[in-house]
C-alpha positions as YAML, in Angstrom:
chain: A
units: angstrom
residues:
- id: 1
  name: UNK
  ca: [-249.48, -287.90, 130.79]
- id: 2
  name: UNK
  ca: [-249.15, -284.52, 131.45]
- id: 3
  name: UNK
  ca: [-248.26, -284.99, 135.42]
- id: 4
  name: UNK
  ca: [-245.35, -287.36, 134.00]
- id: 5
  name: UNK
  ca: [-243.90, -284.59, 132.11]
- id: 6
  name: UNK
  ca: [-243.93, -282.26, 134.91]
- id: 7
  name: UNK
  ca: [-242.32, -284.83, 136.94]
- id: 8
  name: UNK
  ca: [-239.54, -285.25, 134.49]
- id: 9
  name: UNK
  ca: [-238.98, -281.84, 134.33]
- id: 10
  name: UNK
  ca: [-238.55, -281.49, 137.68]
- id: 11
  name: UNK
  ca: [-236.42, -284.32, 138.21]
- id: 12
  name: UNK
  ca: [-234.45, -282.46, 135.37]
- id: 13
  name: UNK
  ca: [-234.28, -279.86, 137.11]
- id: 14
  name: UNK
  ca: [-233.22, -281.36, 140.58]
- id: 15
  name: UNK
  ca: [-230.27, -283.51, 138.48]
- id: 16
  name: UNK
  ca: [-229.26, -279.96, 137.35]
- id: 17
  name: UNK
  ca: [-229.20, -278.16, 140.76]
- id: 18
  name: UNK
  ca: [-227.09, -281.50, 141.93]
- id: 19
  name: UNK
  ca: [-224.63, -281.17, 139.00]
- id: 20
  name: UNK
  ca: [-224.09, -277.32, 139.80]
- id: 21
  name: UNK
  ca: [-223.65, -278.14, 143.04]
- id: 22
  name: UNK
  ca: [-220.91, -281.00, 142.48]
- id: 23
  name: UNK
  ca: [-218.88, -278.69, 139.78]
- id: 24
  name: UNK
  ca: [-218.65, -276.04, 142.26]
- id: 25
  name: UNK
  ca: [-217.45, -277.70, 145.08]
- id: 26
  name: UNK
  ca: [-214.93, -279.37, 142.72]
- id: 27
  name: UNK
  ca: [-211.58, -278.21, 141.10]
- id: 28
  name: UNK
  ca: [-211.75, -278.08, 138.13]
- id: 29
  name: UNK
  ca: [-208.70, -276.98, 135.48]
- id: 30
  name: UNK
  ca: [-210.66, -277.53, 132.63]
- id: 31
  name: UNK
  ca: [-213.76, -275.90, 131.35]
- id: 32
  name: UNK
  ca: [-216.51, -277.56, 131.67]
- id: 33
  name: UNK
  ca: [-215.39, -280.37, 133.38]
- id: 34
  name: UNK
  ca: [-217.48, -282.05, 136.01]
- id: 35
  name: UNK
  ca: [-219.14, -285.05, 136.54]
- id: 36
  name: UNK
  ca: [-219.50, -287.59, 133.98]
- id: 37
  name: UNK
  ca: [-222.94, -289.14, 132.31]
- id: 38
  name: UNK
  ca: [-221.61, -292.27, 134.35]
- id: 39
  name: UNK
  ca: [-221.30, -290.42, 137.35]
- id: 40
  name: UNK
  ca: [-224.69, -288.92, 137.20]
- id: 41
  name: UNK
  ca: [-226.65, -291.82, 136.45]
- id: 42
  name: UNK
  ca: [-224.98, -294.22, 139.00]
- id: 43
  name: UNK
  ca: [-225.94, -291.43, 141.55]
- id: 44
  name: UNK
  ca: [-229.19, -291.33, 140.43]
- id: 45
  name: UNK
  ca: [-229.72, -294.70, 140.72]
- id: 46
  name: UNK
  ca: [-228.62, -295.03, 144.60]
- id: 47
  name: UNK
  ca: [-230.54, -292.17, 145.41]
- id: 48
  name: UNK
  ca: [-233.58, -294.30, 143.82]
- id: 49
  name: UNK
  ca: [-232.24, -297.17, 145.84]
- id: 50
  name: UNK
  ca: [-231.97, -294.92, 148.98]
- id: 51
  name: UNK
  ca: [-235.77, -293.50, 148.93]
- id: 52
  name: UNK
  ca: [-237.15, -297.24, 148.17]
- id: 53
  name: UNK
  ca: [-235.14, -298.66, 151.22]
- id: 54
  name: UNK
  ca: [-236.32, -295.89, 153.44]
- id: 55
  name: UNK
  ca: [-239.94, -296.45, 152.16]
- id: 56
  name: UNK
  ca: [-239.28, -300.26, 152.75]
- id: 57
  name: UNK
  ca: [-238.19, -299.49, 156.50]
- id: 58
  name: UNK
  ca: [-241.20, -297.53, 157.01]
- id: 59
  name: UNK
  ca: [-243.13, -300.17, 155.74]
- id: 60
  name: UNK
  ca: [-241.71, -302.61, 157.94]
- id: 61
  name: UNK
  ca: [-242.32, -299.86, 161.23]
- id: 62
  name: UNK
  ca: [-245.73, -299.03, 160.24]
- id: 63
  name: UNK
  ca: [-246.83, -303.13, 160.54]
- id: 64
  name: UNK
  ca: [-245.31, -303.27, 164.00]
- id: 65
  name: UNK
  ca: [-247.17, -300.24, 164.89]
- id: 66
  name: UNK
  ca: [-243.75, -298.02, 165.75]
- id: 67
  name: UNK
  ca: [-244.18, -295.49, 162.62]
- id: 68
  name: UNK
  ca: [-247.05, -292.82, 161.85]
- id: 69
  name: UNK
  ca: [-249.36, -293.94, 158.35]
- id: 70
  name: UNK
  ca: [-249.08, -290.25, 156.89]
- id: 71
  name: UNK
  ca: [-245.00, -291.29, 156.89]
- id: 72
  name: UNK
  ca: [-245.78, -294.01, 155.55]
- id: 73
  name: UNK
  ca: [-247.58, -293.11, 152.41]
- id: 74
  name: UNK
  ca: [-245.22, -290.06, 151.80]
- id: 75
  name: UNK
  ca: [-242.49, -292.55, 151.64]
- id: 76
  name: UNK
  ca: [-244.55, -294.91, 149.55]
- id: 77
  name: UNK
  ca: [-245.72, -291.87, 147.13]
- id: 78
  name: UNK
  ca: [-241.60, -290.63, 147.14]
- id: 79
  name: UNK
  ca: [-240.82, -293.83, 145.90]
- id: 80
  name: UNK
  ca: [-243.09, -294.08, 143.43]
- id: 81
  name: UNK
  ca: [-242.49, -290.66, 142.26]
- id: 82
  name: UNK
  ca: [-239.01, -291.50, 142.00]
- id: 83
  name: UNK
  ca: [-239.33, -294.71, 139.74]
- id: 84
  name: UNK
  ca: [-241.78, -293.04, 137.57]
- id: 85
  name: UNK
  ca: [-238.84, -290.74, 137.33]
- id: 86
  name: UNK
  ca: [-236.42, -293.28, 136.39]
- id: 87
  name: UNK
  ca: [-238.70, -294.92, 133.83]
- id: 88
  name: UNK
  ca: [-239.26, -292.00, 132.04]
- id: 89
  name: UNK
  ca: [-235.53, -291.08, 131.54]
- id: 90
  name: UNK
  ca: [-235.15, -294.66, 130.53]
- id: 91
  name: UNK
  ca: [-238.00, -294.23, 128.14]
- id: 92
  name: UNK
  ca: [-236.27, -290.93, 126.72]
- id: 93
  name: UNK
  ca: [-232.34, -292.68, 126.52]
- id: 94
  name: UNK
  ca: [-233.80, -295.06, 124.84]
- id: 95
  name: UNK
  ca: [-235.61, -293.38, 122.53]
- id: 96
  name: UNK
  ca: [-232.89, -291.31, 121.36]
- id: 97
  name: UNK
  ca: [-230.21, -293.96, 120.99]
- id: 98
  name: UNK
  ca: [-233.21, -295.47, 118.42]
- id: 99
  name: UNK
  ca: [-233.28, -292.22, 116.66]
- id: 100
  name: UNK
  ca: [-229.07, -292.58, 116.56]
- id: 101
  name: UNK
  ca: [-229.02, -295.95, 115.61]
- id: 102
  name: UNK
  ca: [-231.61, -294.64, 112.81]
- id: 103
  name: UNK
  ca: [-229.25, -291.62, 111.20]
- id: 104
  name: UNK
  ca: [-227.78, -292.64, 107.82]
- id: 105
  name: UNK
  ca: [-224.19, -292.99, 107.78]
...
């Protein structure tokens, strides 16, 4: 349990170095203005879909015999890493939408 939370935080933490990184490229006229919630998430969700293809393709390379098996299983562990990731910011959304939806009006 404890290895998930470190690997949440650091996700955090890489989805916070990405954000500073897009607001400072970008324009902005506005305080505080940067990428959206929307914006964020759909990124994070092809970069997810980016590190399973590659780990796919290696997959693939590694049964023909044309890719090295360390590769391989970094790929494989990167991809796993990654969805535990993405379940465990799931997990958390939805949790606090069910504390929301919980609030008296």
């Amino acid at each position: 349990m404890a290895n998930n939370f470190t690997d949440a935080i650091s996700a955090y933490r890489t989805a916070a170095r990405t954000l500073q990184g897009n607001t400072a490229s970008k324009d902005s006229d506005s305080p505080g203005s940067g990428p959206s919630f929307s914006d964020m998430v759909k990124s994070s969700v092809q970069d997810t879909i980016s590190v399973n293809k590659k780990a796919e393709q290696l997959q693939v390379k590694a049964i023909t015999g044309q890719a090295d098996l360390r590769d391989v299983v970094t790929a494989v562990s990167s991809a796993q890493l990654t969805l535990e990731t993405v379940v465990a910011i799931r997990d958390k959304v939805v949790s606090a939408y069910n504390d929301i939806l919980k609030m008296p009006i």
